[in-house]
C-alpha positions as semicolon CSV with decimal commas, in nm:
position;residue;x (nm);y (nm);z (nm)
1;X;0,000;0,000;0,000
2;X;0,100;0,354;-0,114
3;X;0,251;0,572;0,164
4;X;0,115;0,961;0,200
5;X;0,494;1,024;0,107
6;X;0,450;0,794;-0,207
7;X;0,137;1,007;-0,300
8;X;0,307;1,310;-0,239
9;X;0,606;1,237;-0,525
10;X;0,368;1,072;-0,756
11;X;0,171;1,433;-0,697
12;X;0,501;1,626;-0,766
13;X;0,530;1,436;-1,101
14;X;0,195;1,479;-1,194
15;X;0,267;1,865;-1,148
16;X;0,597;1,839;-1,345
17;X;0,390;1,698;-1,634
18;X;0,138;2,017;-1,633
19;X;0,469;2,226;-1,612
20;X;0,559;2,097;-1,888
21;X;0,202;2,091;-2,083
22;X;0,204;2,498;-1,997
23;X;0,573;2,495;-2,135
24;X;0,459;2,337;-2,449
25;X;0,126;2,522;-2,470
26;X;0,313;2,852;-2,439
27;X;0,561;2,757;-2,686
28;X;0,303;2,710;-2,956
29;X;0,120;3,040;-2,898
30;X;0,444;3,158;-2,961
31;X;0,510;3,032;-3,216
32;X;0,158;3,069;-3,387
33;X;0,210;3,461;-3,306
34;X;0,527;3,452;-3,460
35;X;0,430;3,315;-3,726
36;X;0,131;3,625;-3,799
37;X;0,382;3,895;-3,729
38;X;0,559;4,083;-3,977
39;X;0,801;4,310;-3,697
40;X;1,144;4,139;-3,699
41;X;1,152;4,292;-3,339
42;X;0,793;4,065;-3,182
43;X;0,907;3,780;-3,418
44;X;1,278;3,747;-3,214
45;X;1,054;3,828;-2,863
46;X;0,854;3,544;-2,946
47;X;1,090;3,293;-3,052
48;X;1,326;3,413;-2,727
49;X;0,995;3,317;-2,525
50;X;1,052;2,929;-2,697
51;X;1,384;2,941;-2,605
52;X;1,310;2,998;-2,265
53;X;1,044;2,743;-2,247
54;X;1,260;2,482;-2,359
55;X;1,555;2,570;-2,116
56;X;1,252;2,579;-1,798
57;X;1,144;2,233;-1,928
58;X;1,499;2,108;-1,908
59;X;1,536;2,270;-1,547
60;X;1,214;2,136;-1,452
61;X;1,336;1,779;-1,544
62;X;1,648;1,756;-1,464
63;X;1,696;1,921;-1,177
64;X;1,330;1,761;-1,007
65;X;1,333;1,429;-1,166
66;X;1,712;1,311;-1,260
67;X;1,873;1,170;-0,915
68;X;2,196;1,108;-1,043
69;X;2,407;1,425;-1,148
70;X;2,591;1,301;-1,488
71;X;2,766;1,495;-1,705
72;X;2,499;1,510;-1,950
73;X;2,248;1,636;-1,680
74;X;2,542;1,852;-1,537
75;X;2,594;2,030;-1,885
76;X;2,226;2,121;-1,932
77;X;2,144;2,207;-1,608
78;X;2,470;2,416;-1,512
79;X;2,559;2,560;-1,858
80;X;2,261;2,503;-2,107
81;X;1,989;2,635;-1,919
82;X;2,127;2,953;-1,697
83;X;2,347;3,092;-2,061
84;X;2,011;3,042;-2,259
85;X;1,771;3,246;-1,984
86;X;2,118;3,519;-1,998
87;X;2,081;3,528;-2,362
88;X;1,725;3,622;-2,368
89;X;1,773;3,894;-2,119
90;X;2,057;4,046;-2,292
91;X;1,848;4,061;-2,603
92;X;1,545;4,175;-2,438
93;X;1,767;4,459;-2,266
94;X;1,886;4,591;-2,600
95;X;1,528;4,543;-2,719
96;X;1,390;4,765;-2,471
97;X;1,677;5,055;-2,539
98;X;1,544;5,091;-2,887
99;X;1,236;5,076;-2,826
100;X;1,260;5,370;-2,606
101;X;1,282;5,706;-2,770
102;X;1,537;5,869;-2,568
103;X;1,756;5,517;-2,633
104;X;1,794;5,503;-2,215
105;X;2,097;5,264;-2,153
106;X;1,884;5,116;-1,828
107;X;2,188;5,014;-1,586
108;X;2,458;5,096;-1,861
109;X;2,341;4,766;-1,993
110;X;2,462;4,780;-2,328
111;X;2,758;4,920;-2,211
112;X;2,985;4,801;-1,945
113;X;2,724;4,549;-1,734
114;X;2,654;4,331;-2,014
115;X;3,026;4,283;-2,082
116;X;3,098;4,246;-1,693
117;X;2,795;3,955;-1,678
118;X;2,933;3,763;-1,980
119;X;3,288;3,773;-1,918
120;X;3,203;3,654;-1,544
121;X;2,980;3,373;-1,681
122;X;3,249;3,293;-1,989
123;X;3,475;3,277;-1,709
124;X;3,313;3,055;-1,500
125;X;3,225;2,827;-1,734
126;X;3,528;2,629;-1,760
127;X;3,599;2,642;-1,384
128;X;3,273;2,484;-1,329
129;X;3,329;2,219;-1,525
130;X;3,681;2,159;-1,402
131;X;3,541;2,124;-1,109
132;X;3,256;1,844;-1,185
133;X;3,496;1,652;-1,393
134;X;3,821;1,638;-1,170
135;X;3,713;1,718;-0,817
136;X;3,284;1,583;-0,854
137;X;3,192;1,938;-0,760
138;X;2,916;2,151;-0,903
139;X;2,814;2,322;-0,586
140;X;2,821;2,752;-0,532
141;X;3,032;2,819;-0,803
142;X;2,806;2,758;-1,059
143;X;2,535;2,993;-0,880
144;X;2,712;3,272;-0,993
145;X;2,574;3,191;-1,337
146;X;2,251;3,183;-1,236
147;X;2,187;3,443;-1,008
148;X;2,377;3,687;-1,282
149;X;2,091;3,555;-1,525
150;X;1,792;3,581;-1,268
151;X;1,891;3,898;-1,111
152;X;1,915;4,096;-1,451
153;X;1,584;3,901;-1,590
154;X;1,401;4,003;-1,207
155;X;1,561;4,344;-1,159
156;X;1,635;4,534;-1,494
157;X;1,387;4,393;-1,729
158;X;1,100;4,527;-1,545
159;X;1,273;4,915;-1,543
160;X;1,349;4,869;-1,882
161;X;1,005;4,735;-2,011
162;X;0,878;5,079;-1,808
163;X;1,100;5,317;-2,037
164;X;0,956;5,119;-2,366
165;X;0,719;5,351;-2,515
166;X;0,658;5,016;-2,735
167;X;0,293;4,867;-2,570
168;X;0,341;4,532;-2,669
169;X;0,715;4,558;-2,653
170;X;0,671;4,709;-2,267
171;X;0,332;4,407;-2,182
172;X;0,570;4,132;-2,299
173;X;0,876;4,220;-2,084
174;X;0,697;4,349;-1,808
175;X;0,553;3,973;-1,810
176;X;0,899;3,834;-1,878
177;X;1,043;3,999;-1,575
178;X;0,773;3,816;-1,368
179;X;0,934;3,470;-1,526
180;X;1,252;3,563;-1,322
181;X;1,089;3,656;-1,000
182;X;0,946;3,290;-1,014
183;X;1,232;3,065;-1,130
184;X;1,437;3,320;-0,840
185;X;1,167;3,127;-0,613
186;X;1,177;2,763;-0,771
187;X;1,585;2,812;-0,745
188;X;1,562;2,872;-0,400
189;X;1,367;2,614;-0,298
190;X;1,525;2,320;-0,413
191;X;1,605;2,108;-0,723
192;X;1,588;1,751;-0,677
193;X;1,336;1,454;-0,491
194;X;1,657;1,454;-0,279
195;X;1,537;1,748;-0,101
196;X;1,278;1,794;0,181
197;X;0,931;1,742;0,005
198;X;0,786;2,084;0,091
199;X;1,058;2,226;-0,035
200;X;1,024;2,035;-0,391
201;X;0,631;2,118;-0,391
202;X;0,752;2,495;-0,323
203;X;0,980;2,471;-0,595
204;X;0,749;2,296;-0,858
205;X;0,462;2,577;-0,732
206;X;0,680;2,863;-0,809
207;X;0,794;2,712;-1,192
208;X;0,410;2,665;-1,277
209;X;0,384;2,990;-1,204
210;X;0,669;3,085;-1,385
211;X;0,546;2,872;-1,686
212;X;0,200;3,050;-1,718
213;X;0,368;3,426;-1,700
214;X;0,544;3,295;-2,058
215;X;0,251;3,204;-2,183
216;X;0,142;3,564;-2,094
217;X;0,454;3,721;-2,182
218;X;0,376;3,495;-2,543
219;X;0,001;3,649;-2,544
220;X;0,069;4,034;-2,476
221;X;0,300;4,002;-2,841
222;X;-0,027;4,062;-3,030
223;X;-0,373;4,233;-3,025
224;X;-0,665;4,088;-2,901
225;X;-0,842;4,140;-3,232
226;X;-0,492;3,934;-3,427
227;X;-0,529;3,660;-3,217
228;X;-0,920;3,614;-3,236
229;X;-0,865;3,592;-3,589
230;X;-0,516;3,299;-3,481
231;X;-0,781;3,111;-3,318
232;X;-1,063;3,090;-3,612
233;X;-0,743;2,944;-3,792
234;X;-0,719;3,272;-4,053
């Protein structure tokens, strides 16, 4: 007979499968949008918002499913996922600058932080994996990456989406920085079955959340009227 702790995981796996349904259903809008727009600008927004998807679906299971850290899980989950959500951010920054009319440099983004971030994460890269391969390390070092990632997706993108005078452009970022402030949350909490339970439900609570703001951030790329007409199947 099934323990309450048994029902507990098989709950957490059920909600790592709707994770991943929102992941994929947020994807597609994205892609269907993309697909109606003719701005090069919302056509890169939307496929960064894929991109992003796919790296949260790889956090999501890897990090809450895999129990044994290999070098293929270490690779995505250290390297893959926290460079592809830095990516985004950096392209989303230099988005938001020119879609501002007085071209704002929010943070001196596109000027000396951006280089600072990616030569810190370029960096660390290497030392990271050193230290998996030769000493079975991947503990704090590799949080560098990610809180550099999260803390510019959490903290700038929201300012910058603010100075857009872009409404789509400002809707989609404004949800985007809401992405960060949740995956800050599911990184805190924990990242494998290994942890305290709580903690895993905390963390798998805060990355559904995270999944449905892409979906929004996906959504606020076009009108209301564009995507009634998406739906009928024009």
């Amino acid at each position: 007979m099934l323990s309450s702790q048994d029902y507990l995981i098989l709950f957490s796996f059920a909600v790592v499968i709707f994770i991943i349904f929102v992941l994929g259903y947020a994807s597609y809008w994205a892609l269907e949008i993309r697909r109606s727009l003719s701005v090069r600008l919302y056509r890169n927004q939307a496929l960064g918002l894929v991109l992003v998807a796919i790296a949260t679906g790889l956090y999501t299971v890897v990090q809450l499913i895999a129990q044994t850290p290999g070098f293929a899980t270490f690779i995505i989950v250290v390297i893959v996922v926290p460079l592809l959500l830095f990516y985004r951010v950096d392209t989303s920054m230099r988005a938001a600058r020119r879609s501002d009319p007085l071209l704002r440099d929010t943070f001196h983004w596109t000027g000396l932080v951006r280089k600072v971030f990616w030569g810190v994460i370029v960096a660390d890269i290497p030392f990271v994996t050193a230290s998996f391969l030769f000493l079975n390390l991947s503990g704090p070092q590799y949080i560098i990456i990610y809180l550099l990632a999260i803390f510019s997706g959490a903290v700038f993108l929201p300012i910058a989406a603010r100075r857009s005078m872009d409404p789509l452009l400002r809707k989609q970022l404004g949800w985007f920085g809401v992405f960060f402030v949740c995956f800050l949350g599911a990184f805190i909490f924990g990242f494998s079955f290994a942890a305290p339970l709580a903690t895993v439900l905390s963390a798998l609570i805060a990355l559904t959340i995270a999944s449905y703001t892409l979906y929004k951030s996906a959504r606020s790329l076009a009108p209301l009227n564009r995507l009634t007409r998406i739906e009928k199947g024009d």
